[in-house]
C-alpha positions in Angstrom: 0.0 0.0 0.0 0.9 3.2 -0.6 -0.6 6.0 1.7 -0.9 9.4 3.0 -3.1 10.8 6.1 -5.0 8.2 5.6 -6.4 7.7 9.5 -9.9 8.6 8.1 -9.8 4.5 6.5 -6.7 2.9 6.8 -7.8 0.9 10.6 -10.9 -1.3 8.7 -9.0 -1.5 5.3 -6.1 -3.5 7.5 -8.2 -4.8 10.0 -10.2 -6.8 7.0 -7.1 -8.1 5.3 -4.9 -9.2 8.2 -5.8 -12.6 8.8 -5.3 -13.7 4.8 -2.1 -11.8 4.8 1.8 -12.8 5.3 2.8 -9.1 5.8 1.8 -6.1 5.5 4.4 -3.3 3.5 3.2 0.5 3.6 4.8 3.1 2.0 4.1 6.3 3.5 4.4 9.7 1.1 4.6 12.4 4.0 1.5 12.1 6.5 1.1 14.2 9.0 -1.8 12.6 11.0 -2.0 9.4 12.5 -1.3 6.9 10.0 2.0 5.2 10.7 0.5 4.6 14.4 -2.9 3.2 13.0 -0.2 0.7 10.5 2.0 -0.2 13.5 -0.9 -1.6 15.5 -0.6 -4.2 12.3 2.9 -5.0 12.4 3.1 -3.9 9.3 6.8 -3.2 7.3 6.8 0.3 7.0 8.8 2.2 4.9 8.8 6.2 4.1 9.6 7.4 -0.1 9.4 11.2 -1.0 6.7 12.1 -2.6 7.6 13.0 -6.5 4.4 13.5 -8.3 4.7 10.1 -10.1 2.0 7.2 -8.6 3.8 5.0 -10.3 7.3 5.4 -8.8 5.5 5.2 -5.4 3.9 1.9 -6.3 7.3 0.7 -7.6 9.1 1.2 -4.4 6.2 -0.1 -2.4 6.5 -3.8 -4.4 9.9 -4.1 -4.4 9.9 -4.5 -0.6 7.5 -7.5 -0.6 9.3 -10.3 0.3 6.3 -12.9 -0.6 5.5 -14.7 -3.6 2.6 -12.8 -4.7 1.4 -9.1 -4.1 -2.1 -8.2 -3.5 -2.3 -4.2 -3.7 -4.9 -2.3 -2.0 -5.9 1.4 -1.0 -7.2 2.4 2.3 -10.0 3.4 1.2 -10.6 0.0 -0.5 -12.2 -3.1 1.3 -12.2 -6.9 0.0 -16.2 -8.6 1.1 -15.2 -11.1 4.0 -17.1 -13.7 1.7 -14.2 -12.9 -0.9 -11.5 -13.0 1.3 -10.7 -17.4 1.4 -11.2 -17.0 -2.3 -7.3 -15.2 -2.7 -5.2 -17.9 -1.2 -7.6 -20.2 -3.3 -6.3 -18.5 -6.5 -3.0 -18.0 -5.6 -2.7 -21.9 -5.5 -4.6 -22.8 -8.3 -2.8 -19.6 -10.7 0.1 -22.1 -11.8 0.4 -20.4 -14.6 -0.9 -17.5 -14.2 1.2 -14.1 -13.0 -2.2 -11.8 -12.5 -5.2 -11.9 -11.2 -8.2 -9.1 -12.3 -10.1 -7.9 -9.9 -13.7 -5.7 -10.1 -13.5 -2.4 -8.4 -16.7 -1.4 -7.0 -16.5 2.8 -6.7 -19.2 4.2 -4.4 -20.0 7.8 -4.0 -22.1 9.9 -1.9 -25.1 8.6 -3.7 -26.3 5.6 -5.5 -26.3 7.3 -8.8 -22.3 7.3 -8.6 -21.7 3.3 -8.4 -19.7 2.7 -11.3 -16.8 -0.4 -12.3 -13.9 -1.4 -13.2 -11.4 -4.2 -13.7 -7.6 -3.9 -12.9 -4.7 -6.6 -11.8 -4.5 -6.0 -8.2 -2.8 -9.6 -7.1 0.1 -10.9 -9.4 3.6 -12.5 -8.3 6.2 -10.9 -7.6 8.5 -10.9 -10.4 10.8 -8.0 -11.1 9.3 -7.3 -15.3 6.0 -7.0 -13.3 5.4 -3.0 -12.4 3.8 -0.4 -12.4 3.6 2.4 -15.2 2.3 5.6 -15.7 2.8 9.0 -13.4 -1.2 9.0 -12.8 -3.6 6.5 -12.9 -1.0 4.0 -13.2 -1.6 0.5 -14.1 0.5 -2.7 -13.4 1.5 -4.4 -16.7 1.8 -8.1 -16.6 3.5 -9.0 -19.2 2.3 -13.0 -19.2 -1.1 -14.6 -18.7 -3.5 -12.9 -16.6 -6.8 -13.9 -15.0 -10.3 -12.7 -14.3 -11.6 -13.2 -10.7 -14.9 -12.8 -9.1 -13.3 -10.9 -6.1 -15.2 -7.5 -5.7 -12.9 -5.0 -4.0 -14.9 -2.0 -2.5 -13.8 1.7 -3.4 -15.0 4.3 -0.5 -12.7 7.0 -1.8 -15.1 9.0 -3.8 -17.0 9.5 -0.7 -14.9 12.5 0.0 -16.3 16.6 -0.4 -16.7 18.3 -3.0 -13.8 20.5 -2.3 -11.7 17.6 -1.7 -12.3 15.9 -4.6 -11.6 19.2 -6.5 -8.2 19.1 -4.8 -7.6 15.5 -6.5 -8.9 16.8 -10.0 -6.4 19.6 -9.8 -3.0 17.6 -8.4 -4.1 15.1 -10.7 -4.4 17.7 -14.2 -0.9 18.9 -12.9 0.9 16.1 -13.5 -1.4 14.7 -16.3 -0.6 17.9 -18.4 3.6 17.9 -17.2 3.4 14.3 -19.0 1.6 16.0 -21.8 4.3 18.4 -22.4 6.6 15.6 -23.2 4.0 13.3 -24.8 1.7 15.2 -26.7 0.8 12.8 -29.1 -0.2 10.3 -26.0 -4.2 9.4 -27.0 -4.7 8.1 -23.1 -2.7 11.5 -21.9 -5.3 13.5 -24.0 -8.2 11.4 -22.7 -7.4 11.7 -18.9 -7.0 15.0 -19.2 -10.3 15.8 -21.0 -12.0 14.0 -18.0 -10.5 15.8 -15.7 -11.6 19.1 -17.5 -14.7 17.3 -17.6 -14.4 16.5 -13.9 -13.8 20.3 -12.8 -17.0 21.5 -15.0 -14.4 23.1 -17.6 -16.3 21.6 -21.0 -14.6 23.7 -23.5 -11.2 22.4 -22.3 -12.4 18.9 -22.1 -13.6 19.0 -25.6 -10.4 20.0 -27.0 -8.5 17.4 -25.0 -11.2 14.3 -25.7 -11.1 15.5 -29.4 -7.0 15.1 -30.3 -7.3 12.0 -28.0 -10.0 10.8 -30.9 -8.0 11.9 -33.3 -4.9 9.8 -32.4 -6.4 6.5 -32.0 -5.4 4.6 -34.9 -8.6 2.6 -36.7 -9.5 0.1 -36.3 -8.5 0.6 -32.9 -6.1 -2.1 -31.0 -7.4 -1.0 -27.4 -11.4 -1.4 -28.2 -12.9 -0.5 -24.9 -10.4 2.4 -24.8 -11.4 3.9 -27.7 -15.4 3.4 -27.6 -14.4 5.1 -23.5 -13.0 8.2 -25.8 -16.4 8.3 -27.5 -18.4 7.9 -24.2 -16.2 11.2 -22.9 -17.0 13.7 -26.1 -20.9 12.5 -25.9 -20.7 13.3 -22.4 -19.5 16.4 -23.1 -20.8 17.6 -26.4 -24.5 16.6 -24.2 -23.4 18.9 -20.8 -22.9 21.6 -23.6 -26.3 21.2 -25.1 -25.0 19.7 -28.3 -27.3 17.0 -28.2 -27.9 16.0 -32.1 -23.3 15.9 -32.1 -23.9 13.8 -28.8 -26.3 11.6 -30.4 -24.1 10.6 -33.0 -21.3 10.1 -31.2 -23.1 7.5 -29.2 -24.1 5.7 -32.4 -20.5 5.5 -33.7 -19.9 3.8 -30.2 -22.2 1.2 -30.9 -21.3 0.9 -33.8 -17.9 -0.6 -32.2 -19.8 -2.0 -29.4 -23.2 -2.6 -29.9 -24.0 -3.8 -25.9 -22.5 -1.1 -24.0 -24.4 0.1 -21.2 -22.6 3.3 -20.9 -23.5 4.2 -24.5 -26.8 2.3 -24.3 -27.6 4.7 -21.0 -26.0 8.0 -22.6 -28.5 7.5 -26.0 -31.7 6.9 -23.4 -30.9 10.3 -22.0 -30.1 12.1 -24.9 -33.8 11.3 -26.5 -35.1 12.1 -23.0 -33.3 15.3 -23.3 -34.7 16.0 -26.9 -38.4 14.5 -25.9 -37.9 11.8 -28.6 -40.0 9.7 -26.0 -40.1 6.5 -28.0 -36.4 6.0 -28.5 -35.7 6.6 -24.9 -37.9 4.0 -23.2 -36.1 2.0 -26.1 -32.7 2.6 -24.8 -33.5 2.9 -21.6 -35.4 -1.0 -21.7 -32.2 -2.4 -22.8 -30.1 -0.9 -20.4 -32.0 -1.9 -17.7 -31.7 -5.5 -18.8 -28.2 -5.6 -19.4 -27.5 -3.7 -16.6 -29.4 -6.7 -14.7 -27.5 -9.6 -16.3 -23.7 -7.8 -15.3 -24.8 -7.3 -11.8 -25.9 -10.9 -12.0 -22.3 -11.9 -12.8 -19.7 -8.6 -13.0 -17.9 -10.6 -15.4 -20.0 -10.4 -18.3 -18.7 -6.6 -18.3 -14.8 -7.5 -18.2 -14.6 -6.4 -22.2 -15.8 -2.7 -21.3 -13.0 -2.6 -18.7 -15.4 0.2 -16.9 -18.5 0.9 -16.6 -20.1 4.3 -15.2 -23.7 4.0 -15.3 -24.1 0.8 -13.3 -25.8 3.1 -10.9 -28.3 5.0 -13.0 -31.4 2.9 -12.6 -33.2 4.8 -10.2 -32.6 7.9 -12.4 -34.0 5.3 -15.6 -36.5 4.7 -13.8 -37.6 7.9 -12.7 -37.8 9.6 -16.4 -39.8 6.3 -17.4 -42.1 7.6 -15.0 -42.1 10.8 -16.1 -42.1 9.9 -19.6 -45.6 7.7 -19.0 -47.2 10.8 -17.1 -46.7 12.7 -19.8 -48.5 10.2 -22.0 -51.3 9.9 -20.0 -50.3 6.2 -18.7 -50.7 7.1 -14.9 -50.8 3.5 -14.0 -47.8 2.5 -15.4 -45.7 6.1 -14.5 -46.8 5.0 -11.0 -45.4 1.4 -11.2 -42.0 3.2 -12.7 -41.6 5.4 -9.6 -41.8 2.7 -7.2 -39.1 0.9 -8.6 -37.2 4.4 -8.7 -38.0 4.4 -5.0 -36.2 0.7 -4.6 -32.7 2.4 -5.5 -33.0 5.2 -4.0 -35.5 5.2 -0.7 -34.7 8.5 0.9 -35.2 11.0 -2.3 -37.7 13.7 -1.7 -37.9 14.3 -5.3 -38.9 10.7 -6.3 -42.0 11.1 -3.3 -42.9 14.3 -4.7 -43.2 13.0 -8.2 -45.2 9.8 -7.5 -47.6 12.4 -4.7 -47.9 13.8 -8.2 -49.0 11.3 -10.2 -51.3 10.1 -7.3 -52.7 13.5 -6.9 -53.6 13.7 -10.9 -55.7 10.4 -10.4 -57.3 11.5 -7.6 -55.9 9.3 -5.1 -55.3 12.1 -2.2 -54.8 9.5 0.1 -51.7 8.3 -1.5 -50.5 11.5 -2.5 -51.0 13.0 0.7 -48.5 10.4 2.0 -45.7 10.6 -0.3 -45.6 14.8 -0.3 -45.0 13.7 3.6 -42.3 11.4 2.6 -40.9 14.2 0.5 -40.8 16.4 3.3 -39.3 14.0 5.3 -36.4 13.5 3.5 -36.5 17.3 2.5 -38.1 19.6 5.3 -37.6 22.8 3.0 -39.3 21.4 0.0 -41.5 24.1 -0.6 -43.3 22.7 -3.6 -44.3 19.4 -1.2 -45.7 21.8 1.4 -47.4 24.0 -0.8 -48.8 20.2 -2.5 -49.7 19.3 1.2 -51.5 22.7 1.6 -53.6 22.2 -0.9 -54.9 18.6 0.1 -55.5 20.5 3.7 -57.9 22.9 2.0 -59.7 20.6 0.0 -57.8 21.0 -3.3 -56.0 19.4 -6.0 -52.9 20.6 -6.0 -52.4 19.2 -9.4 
């Protein structure tokens, strides 16, 4: 591991890991709180490297003090399910010739629209060709055969502020745009850096970034998932700028390369919802529900996309279905959407206050008198819910 003030989650990271464990190496880049106490109550091998501005170099340093066979590399703000945990040393001694082992990493932010995916090698042996490149966002490369697990490591870290994450965005650009200088021709430079843009809410940047990163992929490209990613990013952006027909067809030529991807599948729903083309998004927004179902039955069956953002976007789906149907006319059926909106996210005011909504525009006071009270549950200041409630006080419709 490598880590700095990392106090907040470093004490359940180690305390889940310890018993399947032989040691424990920590690299520390300059903490000031209480780390390197929290990592001697582990008996962990601890060692200190000055921090340089290259992840990689870090990472590096951190490996080559492992003394064990194989190397399982974690965060603190990371945590392996317990039911996962006998399932390493199983690997480990079945992998006879294998030199890494994939893992899905489960990213959870402050809400459940954030869950998103993906798959990196976080155990492979310790062999000195195996290590780590890249100043940010570095990845191991394994140069031999490498496996895919069904270990699910658990990523807290984008639980942090807005202002902290903003921090991250910023020392992150900083060295992504140092390595630009001296790569400019780098398509996966260009791309991190137009998310980053995109990250900090600075579009016009992002676009130029996510446009010479299109530009330098070779077709057809070598690195699939990569490049339909690339695509993904200027739809996203081109549709925060309200370039929605460019968005659109940005999406298509991703599907065009991958015709199942739910990121794509997802952005298209929302881009017809944004332009009201009603038909095409329940469309899109159907088949994204289903394969969104089937990779959350088995995580695997999204190893090709190598990420996945919009794993946590069904509430939202299901919330414009709803809307979608109201707008139709098709109470019954916007009402039925809602509710499942309601499973994936239980505590949303606005979600009450839309299906009060729909229960107030059949009549059904009853009902809608109960979910503008949920609403302001959740929401005491939700004005439009008491002015809703008022209204059902007085006698009226207050649709």
């Amino acid at each position: 591991m490598i880590v700095k003030n990392e106090e907040k989650f470093l004490d359940d990271c180690l305390k889940g890991i310890k018993e399947i464990v032989d040691e424990i190496v920590i690299v520390d880049t300059g903490s000031t709180d209480d780390t390197i106490e929290i990592a001697q109550k582990y008996n962990a091998r601890i060692f200190h490297f000055a921090w340089n501005y290259d992840f990689s170099q870090a990472r590096n340093f951190s490996i080559s003090q492992a003394t064990c066979d194989w190397i399982l590399v974690l965060d603190a703000d990371e945590r392996i399910e317990k039911k996962d945990l006998p399932k390493i040393r199983k690997i480990i001694r079945e992998s006879k010739k294998i030199d890494g082992i994939y893992m899905t990493i489960w990213n959870q932010g402050g809400n459940p629209a954030s869950i998103s995916v993906h798959y990196l090698v976080r155990l492979f042996r310790r062999k000195s060709e195996i290590r780590y490149k890249g100043k940010v966002h570095e990845l191991v490369m394994v140069p031999n055969a490498t496996h895919l697990s069904d270990i699910k490591i658990i990523h807290l870290g984008y639980h942090l502020s807005e202002q902290r994450m903003e921090e991250k965005y910023l020392r992150d650009l900083n060295i992504l745009l140092e390595c630009n200088h001296k790569e400019p021709n780098n398509p996966i430079l260009n791309f991190y850096i137009a998310r980053t843009y995109y990250n900090l809410k600075k579009y016009a940047e992002a676009l130029i970034y996510v446009d010479k990163s299109e530009a330098l992929v070779e077709l057809p490209p070598q690195n699939l998932s990569f490049y339909v990613c690339v695509l993904m990013m200027k739809a996203n952006i081109l549709m925060v700028m309200n370039k929605l027909h460019q968005a659109e067809s940005v999406c298509q030529k991703g599907l065009q390369w991958m015709p199942g991807h739910l990121d794509v599948i997802h952005l298209l729903g929302t881009i017809y919802w944004s332009m009201q083309r009603f038909t095409e998004a329940v469309l899109y927004y159907r088949k994204y529900l289903l394969i969104r179902e089937d990779i959350l039955k088995d995580p695997r069956k999204g190893f090709h996309l190598r990420a996945i953002s919009a794993l946590g976007k069904a509430g939202e789906v299901y919330s414009r279905l709803a809307e979608i149907y109201f707008k139709e006319g098709n109470y019954i059926g916007a009402i039925g959407e809602m509710k499942q909106a309601l499973k994936f996210n239980p505590s949303s005011p606005l979600y009450y206050y839309n299906l009060g909504t729909i229960y107030a525009t059949r009549g059904q006071l009853m009902e809608a008198r109960h979910n503008f009270q949920q609403a302001l549950y959740y929401q005491p200041l939700f004005q439009k819910a008491r002015d809703a409630l008022d209204k059902i006080q007085l006698g009226e419709r207050p649709c």
